[in-house]
N, C-alpha and C positions, 0 to 999 in steps of 0.2 A: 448467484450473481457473479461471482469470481470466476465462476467455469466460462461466462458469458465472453468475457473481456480477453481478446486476445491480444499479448504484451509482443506485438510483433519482434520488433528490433530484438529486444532480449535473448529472443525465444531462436530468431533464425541464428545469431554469432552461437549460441548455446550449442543447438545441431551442429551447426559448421566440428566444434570442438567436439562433439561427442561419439561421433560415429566410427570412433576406430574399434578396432579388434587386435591390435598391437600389445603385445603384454611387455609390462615396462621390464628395466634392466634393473630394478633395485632386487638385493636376494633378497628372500623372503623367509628363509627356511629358519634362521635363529627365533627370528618375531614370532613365527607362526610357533614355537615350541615352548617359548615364554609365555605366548594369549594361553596355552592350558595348562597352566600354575595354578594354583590355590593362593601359595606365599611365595612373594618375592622377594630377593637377596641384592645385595648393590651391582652383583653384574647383570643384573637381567634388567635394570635399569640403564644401566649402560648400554645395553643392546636396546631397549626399545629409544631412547634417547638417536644412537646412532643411525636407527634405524629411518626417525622422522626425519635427521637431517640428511641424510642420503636421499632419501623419498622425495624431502621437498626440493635441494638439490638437482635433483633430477626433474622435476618437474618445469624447472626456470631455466634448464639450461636448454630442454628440448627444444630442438626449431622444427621439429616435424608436429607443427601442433595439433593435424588430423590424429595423432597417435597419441597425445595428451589427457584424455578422458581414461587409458587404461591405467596411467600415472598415478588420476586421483582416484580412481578407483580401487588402487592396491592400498594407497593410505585411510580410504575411508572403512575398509573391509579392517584395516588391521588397527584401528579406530580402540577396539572395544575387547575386552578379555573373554574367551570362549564361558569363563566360569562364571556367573551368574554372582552379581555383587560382589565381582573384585576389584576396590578402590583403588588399590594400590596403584595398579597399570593403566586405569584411569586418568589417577592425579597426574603421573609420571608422564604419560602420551599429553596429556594438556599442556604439562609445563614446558611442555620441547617442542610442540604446534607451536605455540606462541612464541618461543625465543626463535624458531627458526624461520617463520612465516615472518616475524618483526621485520629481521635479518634481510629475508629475502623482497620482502617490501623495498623498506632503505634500498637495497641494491639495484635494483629495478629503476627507481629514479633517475641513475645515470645512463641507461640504456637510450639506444636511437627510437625515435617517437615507435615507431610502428611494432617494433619488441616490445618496448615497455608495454602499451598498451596490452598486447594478448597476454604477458607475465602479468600484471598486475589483474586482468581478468580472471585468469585461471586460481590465479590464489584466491581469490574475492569467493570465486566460487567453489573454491574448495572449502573455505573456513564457514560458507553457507552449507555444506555437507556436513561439516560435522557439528555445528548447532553448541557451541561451546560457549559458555557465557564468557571466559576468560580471555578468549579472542574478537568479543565484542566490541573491546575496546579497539581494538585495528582495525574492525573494519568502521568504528567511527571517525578514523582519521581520513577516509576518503569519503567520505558525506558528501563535500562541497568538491571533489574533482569538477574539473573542465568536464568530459564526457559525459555524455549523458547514461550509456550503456554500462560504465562504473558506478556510477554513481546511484544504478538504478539495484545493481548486483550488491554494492555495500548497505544500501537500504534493507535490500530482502536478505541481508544476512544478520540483520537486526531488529529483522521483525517477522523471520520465519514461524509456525508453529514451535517447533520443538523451541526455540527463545524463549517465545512468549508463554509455555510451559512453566520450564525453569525460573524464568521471572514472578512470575508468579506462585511460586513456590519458596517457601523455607524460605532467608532472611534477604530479599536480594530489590529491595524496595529504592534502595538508594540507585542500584544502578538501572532499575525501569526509568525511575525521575530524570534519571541523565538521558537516556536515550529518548525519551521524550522532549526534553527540551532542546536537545541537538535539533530532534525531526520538524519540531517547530519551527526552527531557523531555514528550511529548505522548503516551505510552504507556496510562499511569495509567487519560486520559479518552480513549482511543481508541475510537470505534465500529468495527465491523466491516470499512466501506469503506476508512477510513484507515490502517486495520490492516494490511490487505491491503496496500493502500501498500508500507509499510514495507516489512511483510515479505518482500516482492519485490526492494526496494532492498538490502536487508540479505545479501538471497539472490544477490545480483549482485557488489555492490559489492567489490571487495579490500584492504579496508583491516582492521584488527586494532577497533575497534570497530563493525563491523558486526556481527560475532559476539556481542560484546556486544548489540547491536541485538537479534540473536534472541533470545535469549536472553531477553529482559526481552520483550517478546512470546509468547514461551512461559510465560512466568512467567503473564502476565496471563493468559491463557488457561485456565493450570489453575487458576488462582483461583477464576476463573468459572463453570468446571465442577464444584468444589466448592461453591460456595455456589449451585449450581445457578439460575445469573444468562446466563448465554453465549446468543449469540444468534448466528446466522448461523453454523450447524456448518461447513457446507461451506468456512468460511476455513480451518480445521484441517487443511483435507486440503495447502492450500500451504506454513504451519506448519510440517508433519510433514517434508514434501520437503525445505524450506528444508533443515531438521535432519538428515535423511537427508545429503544432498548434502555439509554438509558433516563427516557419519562418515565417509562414503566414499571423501572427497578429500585428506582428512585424511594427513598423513604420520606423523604422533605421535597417542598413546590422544586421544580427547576425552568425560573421562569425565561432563563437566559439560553436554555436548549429547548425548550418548546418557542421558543422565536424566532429561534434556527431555521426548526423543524418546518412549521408554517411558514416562514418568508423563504424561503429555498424552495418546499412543496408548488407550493404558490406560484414562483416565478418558473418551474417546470410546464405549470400549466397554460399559464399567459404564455411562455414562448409556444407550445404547442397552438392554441388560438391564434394569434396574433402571426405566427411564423407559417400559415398553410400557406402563403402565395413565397414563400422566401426562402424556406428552410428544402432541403433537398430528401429524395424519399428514404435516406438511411436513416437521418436527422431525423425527421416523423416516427417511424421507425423505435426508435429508443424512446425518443420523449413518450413515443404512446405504451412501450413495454417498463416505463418508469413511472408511468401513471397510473398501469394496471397493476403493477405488482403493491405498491407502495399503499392505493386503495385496497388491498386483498390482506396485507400484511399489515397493516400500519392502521390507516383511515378508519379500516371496519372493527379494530380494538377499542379506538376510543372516543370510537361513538357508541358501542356497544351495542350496534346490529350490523347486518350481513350489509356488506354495501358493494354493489354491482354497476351504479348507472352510469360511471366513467367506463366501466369496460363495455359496455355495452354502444355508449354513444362513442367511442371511440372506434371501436368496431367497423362502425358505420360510417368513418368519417364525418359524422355531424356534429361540425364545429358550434352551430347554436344552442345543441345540448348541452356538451361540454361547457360552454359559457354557464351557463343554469347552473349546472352541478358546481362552477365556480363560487359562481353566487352564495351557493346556501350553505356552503361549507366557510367559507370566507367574507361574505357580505358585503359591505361599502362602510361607507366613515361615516354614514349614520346609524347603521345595527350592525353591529359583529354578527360574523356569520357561526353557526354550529363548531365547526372547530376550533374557531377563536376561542367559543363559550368553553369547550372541554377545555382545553388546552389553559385555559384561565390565563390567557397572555397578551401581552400587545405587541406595537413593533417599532416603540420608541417614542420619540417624544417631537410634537409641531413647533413650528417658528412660537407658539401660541401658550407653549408650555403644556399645554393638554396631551394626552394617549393616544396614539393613532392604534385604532379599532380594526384598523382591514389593513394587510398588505401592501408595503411600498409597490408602485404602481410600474410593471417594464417598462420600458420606452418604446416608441415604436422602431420595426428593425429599421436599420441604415438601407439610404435609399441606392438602388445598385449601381456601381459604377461606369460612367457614358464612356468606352473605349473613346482613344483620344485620333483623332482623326486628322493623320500628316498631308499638308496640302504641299504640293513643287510648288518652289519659289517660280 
């Protein structure tokens, strides 16, 4: 599903930066004789120290920024010690990313808008290359930038794989917690791309609010699908997994992500139904490759046999089947339907104080707008 979604914006400023062949002006030749050490001595620290801040230096001051990809390219290459578990030039390369990346952040601030902007891009995406938990903290300072294309680059520099590796690794539990509770706070105004994000992170990470993470993610989602606003269906289909994955790993009930799970599935379906005459044929499109996938991965676990009839009436465009298959996976508010029963869940509570047994119900879509028609005085 990740391969599915293409993060346009991100993806085209990215190319734009990346396609030079320009090899930078920083020398190389001391760093490169330091990385095949064994042991290092305090000047060879002074050289890789000099080294990043010349590199990074160099990287903020370039205005040729077709040639800026070779920039980060020399520092990500010179990243790492040729010798195999050597800490030293690790710790050392970390401690001088970070004080000089800090550095050249701050500086950047005062820059004319259209500068700052590709500075502060390029560093985003360089501290996303080298995957460092100690420069996590920087790019959580640009969470909440104005831009959307920063803000999308400081997300996926904190929720990369390699991060979410090391976070989950060895003692580093406190700062998953932080990062997750940052990424909660950008929820609200999350687009699609960002969203994805998360939800990814969320769906990895092992710490006790990441679950909260989905959760409000899922929130947002069925909002969306009620006030018939959601864009980019096919994120649903990652959503759903997230959600799945953790019913199914689950060692105690989780009756608050199995009503996720179901009232977000649910309202996938009713827009499919209810959206033939409204929804447009990309729109279809994904809701019906969120249907299929989600029944194939998801639906036919925990009912515990093969289930096919959504893909099958979906195929076929026949919306009255699909209605059916709603039915007995979901039911009405007077018999829960099969998933409900698996799922052992409801989906809140009536004016009446009672359990509501089936899925909050979509609205119908908004009726389409009468172009407004100028008459001459």
């Amino acid at each position: 599903m990740k391969n599915k979604r293409a993060i346009l914006i991100a993806l085209v400023v990215f190319l734009v930066l990346v396609t030079s062949q320009v090899f930078s002006a920083v020398n190389t030749a001391e760093i490169s004789e330091v990385r095949k050490k064994p042991v290092l001595d305090e000047k060879d620290f002074e050289i890789i120290d000099k080294f990043v801040g010349e590199a990074v230096q160099d990287l903020v001051r370039t205005r040729d920024f077709t040639s800026i990809a070779d920039a980060r390219r020399v520092i990500l290459t010179c990243s790492k010690s040729t010798v195999a578990g050597q800490a030293q030039y690790a710790e050392q390369f970390s401690e001088s990313a970070y004080k000089y990346i800090s550095n050249a952040l701050v500086a950047a601030s005062g820059l004319p808008e259209e500068r700052k902007f590709k500075v502060i891009l390029n560093l985003l995406i360089l501290v996303d290359g080298l995957e460092d938990l100690r420069l996590a903290n920087v790019a959580m300072k640009m969470l909440n930038d104005e831009n959307a294309v920063i803000r999308y680059w400081a997300v996926h520099s904190v929720t990369n794989p390699g991060i979410i590796k090391q976070l989950n690794s060895g003692n580093n539990s406190e700062l998953a917690s932080e990062i997750a509770e940052r990424l909660k706070e950008l929820v609200g105004g999350a687009g699609s791309e960002i969203a994805a994000l998360m939800a990814e992170f969320a769906g990895e990470i092992n710490v006790p609010q990441a679950e909260d993470l989905s959760l409000q993610i899922a929130d947002m989602r069925i909002r969306k699908y009620a006030d018939w606003a959601v864009k980019d269906e096919l994120l649903d289909a990652t959503i759903l997994e997230l959600l799945y994955n953790r019913i199914s790993s689950a060692n105690v009930s989780k009756p608050a992500v199995a009503r996720r799970f179901a009232q977000l599935y649910s309202y996938a379906m009713q827009r499919y139904i209810k959206g033939q005459d409204f929804l447009n044929a990309i729109q279809k499109h994904q809701l019906a490759s969120v249907l299929v996938e989600i029944e194939q991965t998801c639906i036919s676990k925990i009912l515990v046999k093969s289930q096919s009839d959504i893909r099958r009436a979906v195929g076929r465009d026949d919306y009255t089947r699909v209605s059916l298959e709603y039915g007995k996976l979901f039911g009405n508010e007077m018999a829960a339907g099969a998933l409900t029963l698996k799922l052992n869940c409801d989906y809140g509570t009536k004016d009446d104080g009672s359990k509501r047994i089936a899925p909050l119900v979509l609205p119908e879509p908004p009726e389409p707008k009468v172009p407004e028609i100028k008459t001459e005085d």
